[in-house]
N, C-alpha and C positions, 0 to 999 in steps of 0.2 A: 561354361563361362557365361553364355545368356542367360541362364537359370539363377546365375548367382546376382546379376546385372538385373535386372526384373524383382526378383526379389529385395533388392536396394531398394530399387526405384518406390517399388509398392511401400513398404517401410518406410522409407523419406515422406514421401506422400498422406503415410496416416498419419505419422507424425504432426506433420505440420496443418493436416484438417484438424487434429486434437486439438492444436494450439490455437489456430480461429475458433472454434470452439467455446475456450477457456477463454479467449479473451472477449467474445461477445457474452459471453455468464458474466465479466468484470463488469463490461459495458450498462448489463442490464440491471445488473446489482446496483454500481450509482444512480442508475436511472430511477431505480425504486428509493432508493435511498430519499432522492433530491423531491421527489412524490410525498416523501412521510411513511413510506411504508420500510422504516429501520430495522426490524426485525428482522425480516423476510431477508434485506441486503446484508444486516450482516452476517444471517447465516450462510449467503449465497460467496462471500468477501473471505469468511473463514474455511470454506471448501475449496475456494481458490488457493488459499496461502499456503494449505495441506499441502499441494502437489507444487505451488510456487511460491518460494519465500522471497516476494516482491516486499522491500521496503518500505515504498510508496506505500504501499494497501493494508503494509502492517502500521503505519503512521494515520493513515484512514479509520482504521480499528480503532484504534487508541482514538482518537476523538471521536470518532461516533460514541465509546462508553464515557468518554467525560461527556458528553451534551446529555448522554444519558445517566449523570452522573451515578455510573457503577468504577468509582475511583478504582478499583484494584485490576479489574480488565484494563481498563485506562492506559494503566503504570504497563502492563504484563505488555502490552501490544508496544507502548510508544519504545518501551524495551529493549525491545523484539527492533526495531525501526533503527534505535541507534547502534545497535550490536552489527547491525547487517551495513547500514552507511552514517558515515561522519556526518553527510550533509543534513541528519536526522538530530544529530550531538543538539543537544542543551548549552544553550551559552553559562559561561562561570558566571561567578556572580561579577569578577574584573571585567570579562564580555562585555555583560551588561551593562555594567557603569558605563563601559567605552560608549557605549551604543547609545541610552541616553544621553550621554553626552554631546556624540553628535546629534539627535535630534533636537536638543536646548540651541545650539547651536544653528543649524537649519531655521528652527520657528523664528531667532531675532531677525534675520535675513528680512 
């Protein structure tokens, strides 16, 4: 029974060194990013998403290929973003009216 408790334990344990890990690779990738060195982060952003399909960082993808404009990664990532979460969803184009609308509204103020 301690054999098997130890054994958890260590396993829990790599686990979650993996995941600090992975998420200082995310850290460092923006970091590079926000430097200008885009390539580099987003190769380091699409080895992240391999093992973690983070929305966020697939919605990050997608505009790093539009600034670089490679429209069709672009599309594949932002995609990828609203498949996984709504708060990724593209407004309709009725949305949108709505939304200009209240901004027209806001600026007479």
């Amino acid at each position: 029974m301690k054999i098997i408790a130890a054994i958890t334990a260590i396993l829990v344990m790599m686990s979650f060194s993996l995941s600090l890990a992975q998420e200082d690779a995310l850290k460092e990738a923006y970091s590079l990013y926000y430097k200008g060195q885009k390539e580099t982060a987003i190769t380091m952003m699409e080895e992240y998403v391999a093992d973690n399909p983070d929305p966020a960082v697939f919605y990050f993808l997608g505009y790093a290929y539009y600034e670089m404009e490679q429209m069709d990664k672009a599309s594949q990532y932002f995609n990828r973003a609203f498949v996984r979460s709504p708060f990724y969803s593209p407004m309709s184009e009725e949305e949108e009216k709505k939304d200009n609308g209240n901004k027209k509204e806001v600026e007479k103020d």
